[in-house]
C-alpha positions as CSV (number, residue, x, y, z in Angstrom):
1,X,19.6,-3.8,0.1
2,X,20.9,-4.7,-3.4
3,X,17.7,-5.7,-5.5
4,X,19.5,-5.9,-9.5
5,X,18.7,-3.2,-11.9
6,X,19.0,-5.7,-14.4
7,X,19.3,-9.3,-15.1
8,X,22.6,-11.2,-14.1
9,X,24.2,-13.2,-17.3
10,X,23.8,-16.7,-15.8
11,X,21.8,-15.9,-12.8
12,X,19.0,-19.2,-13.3
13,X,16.1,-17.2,-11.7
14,X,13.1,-16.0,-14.5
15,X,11.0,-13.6,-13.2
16,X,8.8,-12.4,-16.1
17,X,4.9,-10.4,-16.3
18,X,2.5,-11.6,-18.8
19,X,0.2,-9.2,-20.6
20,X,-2.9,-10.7,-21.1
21,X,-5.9,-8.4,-22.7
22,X,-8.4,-11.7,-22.3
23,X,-8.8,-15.2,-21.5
24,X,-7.3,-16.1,-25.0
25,X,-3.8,-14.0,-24.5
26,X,-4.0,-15.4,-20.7
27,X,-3.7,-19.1,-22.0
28,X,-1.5,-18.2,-24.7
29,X,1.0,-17.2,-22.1
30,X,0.4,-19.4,-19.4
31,X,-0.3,-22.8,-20.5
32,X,3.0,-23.2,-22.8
33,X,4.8,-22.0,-19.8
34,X,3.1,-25.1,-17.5
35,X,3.3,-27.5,-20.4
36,X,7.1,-27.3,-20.9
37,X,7.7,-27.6,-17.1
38,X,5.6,-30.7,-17.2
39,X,7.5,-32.0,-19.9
40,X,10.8,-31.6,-18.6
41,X,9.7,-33.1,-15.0
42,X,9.6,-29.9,-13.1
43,X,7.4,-29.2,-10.0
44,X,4.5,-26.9,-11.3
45,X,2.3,-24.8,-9.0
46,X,-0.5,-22.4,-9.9
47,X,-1.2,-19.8,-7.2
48,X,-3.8,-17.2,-9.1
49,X,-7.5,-16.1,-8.3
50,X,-9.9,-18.7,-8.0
51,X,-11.8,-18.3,-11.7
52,X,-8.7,-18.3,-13.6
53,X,-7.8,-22.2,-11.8
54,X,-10.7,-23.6,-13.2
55,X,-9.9,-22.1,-16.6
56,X,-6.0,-23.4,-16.3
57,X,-7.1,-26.7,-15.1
58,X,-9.6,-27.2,-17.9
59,X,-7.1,-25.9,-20.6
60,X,-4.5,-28.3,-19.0
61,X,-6.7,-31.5,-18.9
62,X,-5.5,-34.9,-17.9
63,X,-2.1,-33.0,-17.0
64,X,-3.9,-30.9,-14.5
65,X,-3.5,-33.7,-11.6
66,X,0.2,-33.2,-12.3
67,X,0.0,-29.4,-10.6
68,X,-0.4,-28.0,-7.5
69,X,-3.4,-25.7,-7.3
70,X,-3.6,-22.6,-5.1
71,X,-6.3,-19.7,-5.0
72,X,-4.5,-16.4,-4.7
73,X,-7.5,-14.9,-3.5
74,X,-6.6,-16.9,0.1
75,X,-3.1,-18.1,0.4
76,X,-2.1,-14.3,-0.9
77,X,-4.9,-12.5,0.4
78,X,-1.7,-10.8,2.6
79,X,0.7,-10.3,0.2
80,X,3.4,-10.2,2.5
81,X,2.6,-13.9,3.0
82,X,3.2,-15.0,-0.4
83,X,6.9,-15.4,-0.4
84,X,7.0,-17.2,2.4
85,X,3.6,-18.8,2.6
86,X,3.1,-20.0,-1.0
87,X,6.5,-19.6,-3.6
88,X,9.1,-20.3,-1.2
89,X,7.1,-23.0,0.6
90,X,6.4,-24.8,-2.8
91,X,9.9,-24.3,-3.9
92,X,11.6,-25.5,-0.8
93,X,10.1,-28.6,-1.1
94,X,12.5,-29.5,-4.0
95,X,16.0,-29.9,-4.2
96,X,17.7,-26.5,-4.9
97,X,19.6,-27.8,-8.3
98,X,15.6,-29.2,-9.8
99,X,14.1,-26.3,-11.8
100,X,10.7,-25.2,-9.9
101,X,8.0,-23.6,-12.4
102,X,5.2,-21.2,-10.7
103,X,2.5,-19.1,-12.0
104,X,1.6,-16.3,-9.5
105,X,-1.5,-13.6,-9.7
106,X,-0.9,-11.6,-6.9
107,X,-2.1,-8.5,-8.2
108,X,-6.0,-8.5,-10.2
109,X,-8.5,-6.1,-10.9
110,X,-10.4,-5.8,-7.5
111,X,-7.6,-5.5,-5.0
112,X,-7.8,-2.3,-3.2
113,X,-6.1,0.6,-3.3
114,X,-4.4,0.0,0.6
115,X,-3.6,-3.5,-0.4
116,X,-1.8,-2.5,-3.7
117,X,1.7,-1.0,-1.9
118,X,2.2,-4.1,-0.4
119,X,1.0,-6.0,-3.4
120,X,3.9,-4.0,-5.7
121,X,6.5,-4.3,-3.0
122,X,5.9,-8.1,-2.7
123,X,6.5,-8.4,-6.6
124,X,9.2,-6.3,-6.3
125,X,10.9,-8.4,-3.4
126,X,10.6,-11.9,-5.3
127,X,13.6,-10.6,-6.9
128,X,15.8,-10.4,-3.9
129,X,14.1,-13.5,-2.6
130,X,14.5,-15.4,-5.2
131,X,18.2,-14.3,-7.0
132,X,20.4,-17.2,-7.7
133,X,17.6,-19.8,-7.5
134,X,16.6,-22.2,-10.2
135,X,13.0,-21.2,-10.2
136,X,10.5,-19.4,-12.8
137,X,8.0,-17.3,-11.4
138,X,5.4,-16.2,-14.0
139,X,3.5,-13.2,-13.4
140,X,-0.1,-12.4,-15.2
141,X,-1.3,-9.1,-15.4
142,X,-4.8,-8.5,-16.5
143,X,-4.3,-5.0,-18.8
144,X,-7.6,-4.4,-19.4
145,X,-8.6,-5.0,-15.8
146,X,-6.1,-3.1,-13.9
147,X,-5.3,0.6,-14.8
148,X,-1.8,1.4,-16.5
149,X,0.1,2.8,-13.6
150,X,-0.2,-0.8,-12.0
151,X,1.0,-2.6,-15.6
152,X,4.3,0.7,-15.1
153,X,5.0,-0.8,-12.0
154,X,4.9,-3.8,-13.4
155,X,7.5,-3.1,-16.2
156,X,9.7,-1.8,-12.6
157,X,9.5,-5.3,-11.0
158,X,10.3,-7.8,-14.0
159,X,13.3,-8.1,-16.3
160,X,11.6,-9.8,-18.7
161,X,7.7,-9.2,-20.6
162,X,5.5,-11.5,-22.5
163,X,2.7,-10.0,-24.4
164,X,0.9,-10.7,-27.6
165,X,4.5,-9.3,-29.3
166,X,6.1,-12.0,-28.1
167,X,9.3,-11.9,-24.9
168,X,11.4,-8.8,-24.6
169,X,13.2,-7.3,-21.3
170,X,11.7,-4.3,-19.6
171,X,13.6,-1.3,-20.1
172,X,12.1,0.2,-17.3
173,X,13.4,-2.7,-14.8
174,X,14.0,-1.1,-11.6
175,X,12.6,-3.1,-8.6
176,X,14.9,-1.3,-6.0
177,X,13.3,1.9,-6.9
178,X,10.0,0.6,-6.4
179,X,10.8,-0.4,-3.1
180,X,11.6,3.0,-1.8
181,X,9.0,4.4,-3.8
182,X,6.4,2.1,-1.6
183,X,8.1,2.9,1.7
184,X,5.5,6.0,2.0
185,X,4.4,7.0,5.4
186,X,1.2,5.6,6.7
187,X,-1.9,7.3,6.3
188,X,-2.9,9.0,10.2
189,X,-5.2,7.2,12.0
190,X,-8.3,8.2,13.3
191,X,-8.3,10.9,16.0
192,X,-10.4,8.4,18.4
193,X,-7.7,5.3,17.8
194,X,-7.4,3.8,21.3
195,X,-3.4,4.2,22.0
196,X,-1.1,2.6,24.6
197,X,2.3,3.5,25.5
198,X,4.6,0.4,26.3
199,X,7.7,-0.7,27.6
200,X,9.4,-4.0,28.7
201,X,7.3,-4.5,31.6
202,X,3.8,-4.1,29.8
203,X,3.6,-7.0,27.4
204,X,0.9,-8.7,29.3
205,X,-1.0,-5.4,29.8
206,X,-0.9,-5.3,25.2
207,X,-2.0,-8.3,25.0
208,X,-5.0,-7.7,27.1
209,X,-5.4,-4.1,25.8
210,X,-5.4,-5.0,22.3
211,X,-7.4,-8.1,22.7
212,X,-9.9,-6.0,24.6
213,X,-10.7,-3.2,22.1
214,X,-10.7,-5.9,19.5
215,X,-13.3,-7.5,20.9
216,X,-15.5,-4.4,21.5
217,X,-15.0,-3.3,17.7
218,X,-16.4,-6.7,16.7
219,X,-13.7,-8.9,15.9
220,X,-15.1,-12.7,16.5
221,X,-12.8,-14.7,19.6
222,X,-11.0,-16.4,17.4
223,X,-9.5,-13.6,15.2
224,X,-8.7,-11.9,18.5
225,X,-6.8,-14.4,19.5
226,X,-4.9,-14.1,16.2
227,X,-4.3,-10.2,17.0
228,X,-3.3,-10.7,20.4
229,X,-0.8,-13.3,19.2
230,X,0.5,-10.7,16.4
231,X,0.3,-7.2,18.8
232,X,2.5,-9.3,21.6
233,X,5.0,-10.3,18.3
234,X,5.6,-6.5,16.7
235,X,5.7,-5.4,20.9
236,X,8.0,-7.6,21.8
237,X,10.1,-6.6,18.6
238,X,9.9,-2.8,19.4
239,X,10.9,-3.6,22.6
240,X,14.2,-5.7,21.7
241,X,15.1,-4.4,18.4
242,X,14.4,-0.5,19.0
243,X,14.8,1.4,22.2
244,X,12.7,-0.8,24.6
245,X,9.1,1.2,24.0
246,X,6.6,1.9,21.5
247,X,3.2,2.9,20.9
248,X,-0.1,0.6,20.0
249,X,-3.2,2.1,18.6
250,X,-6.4,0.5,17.6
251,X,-9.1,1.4,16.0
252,X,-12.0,-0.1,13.4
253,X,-11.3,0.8,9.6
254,X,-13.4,-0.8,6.3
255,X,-14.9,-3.4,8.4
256,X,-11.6,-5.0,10.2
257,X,-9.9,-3.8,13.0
258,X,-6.5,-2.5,12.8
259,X,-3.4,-2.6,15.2
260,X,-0.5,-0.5,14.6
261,X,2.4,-0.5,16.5
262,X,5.0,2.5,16.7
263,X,8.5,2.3,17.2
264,X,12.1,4.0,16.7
265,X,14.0,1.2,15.3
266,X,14.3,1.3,11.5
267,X,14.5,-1.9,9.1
268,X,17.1,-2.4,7.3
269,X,16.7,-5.8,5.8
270,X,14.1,-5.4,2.9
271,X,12.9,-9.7,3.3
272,X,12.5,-9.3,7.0
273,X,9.2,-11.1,8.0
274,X,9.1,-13.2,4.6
275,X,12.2,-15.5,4.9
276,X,10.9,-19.1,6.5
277,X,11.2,-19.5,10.0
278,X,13.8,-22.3,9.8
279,X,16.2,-19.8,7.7
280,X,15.4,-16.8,9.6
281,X,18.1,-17.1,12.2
282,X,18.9,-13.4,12.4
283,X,15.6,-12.2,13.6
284,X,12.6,-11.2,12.1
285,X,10.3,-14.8,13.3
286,X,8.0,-12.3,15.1
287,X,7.1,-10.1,11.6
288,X,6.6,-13.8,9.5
289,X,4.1,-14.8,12.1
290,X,2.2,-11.6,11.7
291,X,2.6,-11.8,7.7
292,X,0.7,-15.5,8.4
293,X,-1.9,-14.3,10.7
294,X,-2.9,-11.1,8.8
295,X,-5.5,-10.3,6.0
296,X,-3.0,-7.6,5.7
297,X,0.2,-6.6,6.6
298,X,1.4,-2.4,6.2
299,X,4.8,-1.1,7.1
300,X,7.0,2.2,6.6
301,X,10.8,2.2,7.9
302,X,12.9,5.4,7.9
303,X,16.0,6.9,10.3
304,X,12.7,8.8,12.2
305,X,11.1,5.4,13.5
306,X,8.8,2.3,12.1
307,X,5.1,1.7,12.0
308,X,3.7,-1.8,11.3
309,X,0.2,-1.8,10.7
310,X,-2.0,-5.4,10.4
311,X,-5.2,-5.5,9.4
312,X,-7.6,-8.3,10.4
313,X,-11.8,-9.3,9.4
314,X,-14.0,-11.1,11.6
């Protein structure tokens, strides 16, 4: 994996964080960034949590129509999906030598603390993702809102930060680091998890075994037919891309039902599961469906094995 330490001289991508202390600083940041896009003909999208869209669309005005309008809260309610799902869907639309212009909020005060890992590795990623690209991703981070270790780890993912000073780069830019910093072993699960042993003859018996103890922790028809479809994906990766077996548990956790599955195979590419499905030819389909299905996606890779962990609510 080779995320840059520090901005390329000529690389077109622009990945900075906006500072924002209140609703003033927030549109003193974010609307000149829309406005200029709008004036120079670029396709604009807003992807941020639902209060803050009506406060950019009102600010915006008559240019509003012009944009395409996303609440964060939904489309990125996984944020392993948001690369694929909403930034890379939005700029794959356009022609890769037309500027794209996006504001992204992935991270706000009321995400947990198990969702905030994969929300810092996702921010993180868009680097990789994104390197080489004629795209601007604009970043908000609320610092009176979210505690200062977050708005660190924010000065680790973006080159570049805007605050009521004005632009400067981050001398702390270091997005690989946060990466490995993130990879952290899963917390243990719960001593009663209900676990299954697997191999290449037993897909049919996950599907059923997963869908079964879904079912009797709560989980509505429909969303276990989601988790089936996800449990049979990370299985039948285990079973082709590590040494044919692996391990499922499932158990109930902060009202949703979680699946893990257990394997010895280690990842190696850090986008896996977060490239679209038509440019993914080298693998990882199975881990993007799962990214699109779940309310949240966990994962550690190391030489000793992999765990992916998804999370689903009724």
């Amino acid at each position: 994996m080779t995320i840059r330490s520090a901005p390329l001289t000529g690389d077109p991508f622009v990945h900075p964080a906006l500072f924002y202390g209140n609703d003033d600083e927030y549109l003193a940041g974010t609307v000149p960034f829309l406005s200029a896009g709008l004036a120079d003909g670029q396709p604009v999208a807003v992807a941020v949590p639902g209060h803050r869209l009506t406060l950019l669309r009102d600010a915006l005005g008559a240019d509003a129509v012009r944009v395409v309008w996303l609440d964060m809260t939904r489309a990125g309610r996984n944020p392993g999906r948001i690369i694929p799902g909403v930034l890379r869907a939005f700029a794959d639309r356009h022609p890769r030598d037309r500027r794209v212009r996006i504001i992204g909020e992935p991270i706000w005060p009321g995400r947990s603390a198990l969702e905030y890992p994969a929300c810092v590795t996702h921010e993180a990623l868009i680097n990789l993702a994104f390197s080489g690209r004629r795209v601007s991703i604009l970043c908000p981070y609320d610092t009176k809102g979210l505690p200062e270790p977050v708005l660190e780890d924010a000065r680790a993912t973006h080159p570049t930060l805007l605050d009521r000073d004005g632009s400067h780069d981050s001398d702390a830019y270091a997005p690989e680091r946060i990466v490995a910093a993130y990879n952290r072993p899963l917390p243990a699960p719960p001593a009663d998890a209900n676990r299954l042993r697997f191999d290449h003859d037993a897909l049919p018996r996950v599907r059923r075994f997963a869908r079964d103890h879904a079912a009797a922790l709560g989980l509505s028809a429909r969303r276990a037919d989601d988790l089936e479809l996800a449990v049979n994906e990370l299985a039948a990766n285990s079973i082709v891309h590590a040494d044919g077996t692996g391990t499922l548990l499932v158990w109930a956790e902060g009202g949703q039902v979680v699946c893990a599955v257990r394997d010895t195979g280690t990842i190696t590419d850090p986008l896996v599961g977060r490239i679209p499905a038509e440019l993914a030819t080298n693998g990882g389909r199975g881990l993007l469906m799962v990214n699109h299905i779940a309310d949240l996606v966990r994962l550690h890779t190391g030489p000793d094995g992999t765990e992916v962990r998804v999370y689903l609510s009724s």
